[in-house]
C-alpha positions in Angstrom: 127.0 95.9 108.2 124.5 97.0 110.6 122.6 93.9 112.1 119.3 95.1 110.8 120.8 95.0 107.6 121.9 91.7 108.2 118.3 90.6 109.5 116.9 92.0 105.9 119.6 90.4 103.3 118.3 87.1 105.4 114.4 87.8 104.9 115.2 88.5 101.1 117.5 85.3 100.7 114.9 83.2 102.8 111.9 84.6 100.5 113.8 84.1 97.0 114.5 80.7 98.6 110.5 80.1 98.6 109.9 81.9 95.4 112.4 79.6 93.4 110.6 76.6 95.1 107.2 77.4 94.7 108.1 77.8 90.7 110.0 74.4 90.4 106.6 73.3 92.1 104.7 74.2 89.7 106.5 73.8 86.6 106.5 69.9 87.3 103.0 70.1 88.5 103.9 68.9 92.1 102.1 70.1 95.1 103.4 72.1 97.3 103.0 71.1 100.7 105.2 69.4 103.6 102.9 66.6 103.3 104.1 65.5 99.7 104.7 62.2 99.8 106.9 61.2 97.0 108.2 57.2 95.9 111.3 57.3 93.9 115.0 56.3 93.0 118.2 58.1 92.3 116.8 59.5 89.6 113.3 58.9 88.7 110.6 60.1 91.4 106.7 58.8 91.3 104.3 61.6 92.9 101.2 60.2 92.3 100.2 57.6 93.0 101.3 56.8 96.0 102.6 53.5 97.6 99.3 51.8 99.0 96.7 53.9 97.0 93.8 53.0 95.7 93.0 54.3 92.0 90.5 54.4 89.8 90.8 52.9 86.0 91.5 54.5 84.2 94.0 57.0 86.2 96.9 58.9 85.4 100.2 58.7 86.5 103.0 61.6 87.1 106.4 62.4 88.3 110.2 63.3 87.1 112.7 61.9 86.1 116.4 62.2 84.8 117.1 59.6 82.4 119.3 58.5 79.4 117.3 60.1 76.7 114.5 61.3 78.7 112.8 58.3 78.5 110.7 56.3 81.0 109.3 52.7 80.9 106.1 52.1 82.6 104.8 48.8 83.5 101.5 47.5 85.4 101.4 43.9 86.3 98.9 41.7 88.2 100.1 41.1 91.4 99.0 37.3 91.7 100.0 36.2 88.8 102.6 38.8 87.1 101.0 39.6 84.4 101.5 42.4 82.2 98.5 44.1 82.1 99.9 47.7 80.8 103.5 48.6 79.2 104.3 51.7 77.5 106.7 54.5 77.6 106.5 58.3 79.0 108.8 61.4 78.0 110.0 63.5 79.9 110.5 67.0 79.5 114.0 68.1 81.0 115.2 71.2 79.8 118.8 69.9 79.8 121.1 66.7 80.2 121.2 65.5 83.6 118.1 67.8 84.7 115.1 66.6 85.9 112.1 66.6 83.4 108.2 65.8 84.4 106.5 62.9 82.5 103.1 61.9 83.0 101.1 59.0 81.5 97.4 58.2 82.0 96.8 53.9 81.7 93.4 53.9 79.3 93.4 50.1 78.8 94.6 47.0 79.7 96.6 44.0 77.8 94.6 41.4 80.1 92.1 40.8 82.7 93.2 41.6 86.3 92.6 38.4 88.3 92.1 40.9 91.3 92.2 44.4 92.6 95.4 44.1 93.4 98.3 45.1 90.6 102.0 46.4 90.8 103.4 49.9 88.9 106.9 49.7 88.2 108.5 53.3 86.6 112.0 52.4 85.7 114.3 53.5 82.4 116.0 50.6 79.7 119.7 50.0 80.0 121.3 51.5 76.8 123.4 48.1 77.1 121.1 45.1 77.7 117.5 46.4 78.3 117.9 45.7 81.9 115.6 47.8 84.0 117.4 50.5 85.8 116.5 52.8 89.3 113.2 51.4 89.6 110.3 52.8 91.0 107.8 49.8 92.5 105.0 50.1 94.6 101.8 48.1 95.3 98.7 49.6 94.1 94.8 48.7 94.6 93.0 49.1 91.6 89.3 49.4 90.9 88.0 48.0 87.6 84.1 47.4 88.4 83.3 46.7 85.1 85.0 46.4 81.8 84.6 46.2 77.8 86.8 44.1 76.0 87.6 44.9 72.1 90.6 44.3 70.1 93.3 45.7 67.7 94.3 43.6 65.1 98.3 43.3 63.9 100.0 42.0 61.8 102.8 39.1 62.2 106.5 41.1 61.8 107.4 40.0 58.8 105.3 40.0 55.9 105.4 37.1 53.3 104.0 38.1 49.8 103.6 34.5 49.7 100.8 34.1 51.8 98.1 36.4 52.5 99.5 39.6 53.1 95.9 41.1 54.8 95.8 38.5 57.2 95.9 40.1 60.8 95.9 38.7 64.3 93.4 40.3 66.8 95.2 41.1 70.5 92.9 42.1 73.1 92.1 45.3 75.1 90.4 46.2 78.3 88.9 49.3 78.8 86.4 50.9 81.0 82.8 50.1 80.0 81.6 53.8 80.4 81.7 54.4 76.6 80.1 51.0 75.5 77.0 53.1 75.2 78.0 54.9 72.5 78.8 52.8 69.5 81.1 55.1 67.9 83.3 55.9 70.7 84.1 52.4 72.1 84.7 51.8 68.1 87.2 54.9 67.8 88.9 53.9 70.7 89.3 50.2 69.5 91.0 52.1 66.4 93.2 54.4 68.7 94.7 51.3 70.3 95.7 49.9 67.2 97.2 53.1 66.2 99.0 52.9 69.1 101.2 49.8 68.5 101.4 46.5 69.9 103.2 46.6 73.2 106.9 45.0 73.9 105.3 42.0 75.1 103.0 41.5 72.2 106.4 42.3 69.5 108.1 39.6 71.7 105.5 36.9 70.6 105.6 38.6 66.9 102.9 41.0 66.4 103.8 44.2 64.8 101.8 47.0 63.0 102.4 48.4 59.3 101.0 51.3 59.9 103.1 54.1 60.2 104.1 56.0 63.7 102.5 59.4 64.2 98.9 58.6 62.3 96.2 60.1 64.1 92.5 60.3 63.6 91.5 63.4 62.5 87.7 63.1 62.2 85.8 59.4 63.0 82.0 59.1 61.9 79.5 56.2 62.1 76.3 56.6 59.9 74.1 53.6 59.7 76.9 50.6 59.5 79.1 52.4 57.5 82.4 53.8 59.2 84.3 56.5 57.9 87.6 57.5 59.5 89.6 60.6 58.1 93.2 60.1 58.8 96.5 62.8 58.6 98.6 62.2 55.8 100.9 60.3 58.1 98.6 57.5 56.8 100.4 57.2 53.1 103.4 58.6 53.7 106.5 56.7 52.3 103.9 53.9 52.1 104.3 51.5 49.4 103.9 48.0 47.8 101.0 46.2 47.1 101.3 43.6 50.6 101.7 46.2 52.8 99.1 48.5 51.5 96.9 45.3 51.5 97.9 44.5 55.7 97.0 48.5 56.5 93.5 48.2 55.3 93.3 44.9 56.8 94.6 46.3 60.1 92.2 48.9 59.9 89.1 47.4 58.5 89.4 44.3 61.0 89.4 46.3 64.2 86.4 48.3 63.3 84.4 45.1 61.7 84.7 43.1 64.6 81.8 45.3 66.1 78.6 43.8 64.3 76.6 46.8 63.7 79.9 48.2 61.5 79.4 46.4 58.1 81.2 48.9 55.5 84.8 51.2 56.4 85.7 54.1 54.6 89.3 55.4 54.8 90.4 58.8 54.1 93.3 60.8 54.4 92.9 64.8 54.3 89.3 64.1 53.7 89.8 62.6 50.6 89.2 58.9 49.6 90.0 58.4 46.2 93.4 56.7 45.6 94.0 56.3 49.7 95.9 53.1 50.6 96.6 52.1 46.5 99.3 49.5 45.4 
């Protein structure tokens, strides 16, 4: 082999090199630049943000990970006081056991008022065993909340009793950005999108659960006069049954959209239709 040959196989190696990590780039979204600064563990990494930023609520979150089940936890806590002011869990999408997957998750609300501008992000994935949290991703965080709206999603306690009054529900608060308080209907959709949503770990841990069922999204939300009509998917109904816990959905539902004053009357619907939605 000639040594111009050998210059070329090395230009062709060096330039498949780049090629390859230019795509793994930008299938997990990550820039591409020597100044990527990235936060992370043995196997979850944290690319934005960054140790020491300041962010914006709400903001978004993103990095990779390789974890049992492809499953991240995410926490935010107030830095004074510990608080947890944001729990929830990311996926991520790995293409194959013991590969790296990007998850992203954007923090829309909060489980509590901030005491300051300064908070904590921990990324970490549950021990199989004990729950313990496992490689850890921490860094401090400043984060700027200006102003706020405060609404609430209201739960249930986790075990109905029949015996007392199965629509009684518990309201647990939520902060969110007062950008939308202007607009009646959204800041009352969202309200209902939390409590969709679930109550957080922290929240189950004092005994609030939700009897609606998991995958139930909104498929059309409309306020006319103070009358509220929400159009469900069928998730709604399905496997649904029993007069108590038909009685607690309705109660879930109705209660976080009455406790703004200028919603009086709540129409559910499922597929667009109301007649026989939510029946014993």
């Amino acid at each position: 082999m000639t040594k111009k040959q050998s210059v070329l196989i090395f230009i062709i190696l060096c330039l498949v090199l780049v090629v390859t990590a230019a795509l793994y780039m930008r299938r997990y979204n990550l820039p591409f630049s020597k100044t990527t600064v990235v936060s992370g563990s043995e196997n979850i990494t944290l690319s934005y943000p960054k140790a020491g930023d300041t962010v914006s609520f709400p903001f978004t979150l993103e990095g990779t990970a390789r974890v049992f089940e492809n499953v991240v936890r995410i926490r935010l806590l107030d830095t004074s006081t510990k608080t947890v002011l944001f729990e929830d869990s990311a996926y991520a999408d790995a293409p194959d056991a013991g590969q790296f997957g990007y998850y992203s998750k954007q923090i829309d609300y909060l489980l509590a008022k901030p005491t300051s501008d300064q908070v904590e992000l921990q990324v970490f994935w549950s021990s199989p065993k004990d729950g313990s949290a496992i490689d850890p991703v921490i860094i401090p965080l400043t984060m700027s909340l200006s102003s706020f709206v405060e609404v609430a999603a209201y739960f249930t306690q986790t075990e109905l009793n029949p015996a007392s009054q199965c629509d009684s529900v518990i309201p647990s608060p939520r902060i969110m950005p007062d950008f939308i308080k202007e607009h009646d209907w959204l800041t009352a959709q969202k309200a209902l999108e939390f409590l969709l949503h679930g109550p957080s770990l922290s929240e189950e841990t004092r005994g609030l659960a939700t009897q609606i069922n998991p995958n139930v999204v909104i498929e059309d939300f409309e306020l006319v006069g103070d009358t509220a009509t929400v159009n469900f998917n069928k998730s709604l109904e399905q496997g649904v049954a029993g007069s108590c816990r038909v009685s607690a959905i309705r109660a879930q539902i109705e209660q976080t959209l009455k406790q703004f004053p200028y919603i009086k009357n709540v129409v559910i619907k499922v597929d667009g239709e109301s007649n026989g939605v939510l029946q014993p």
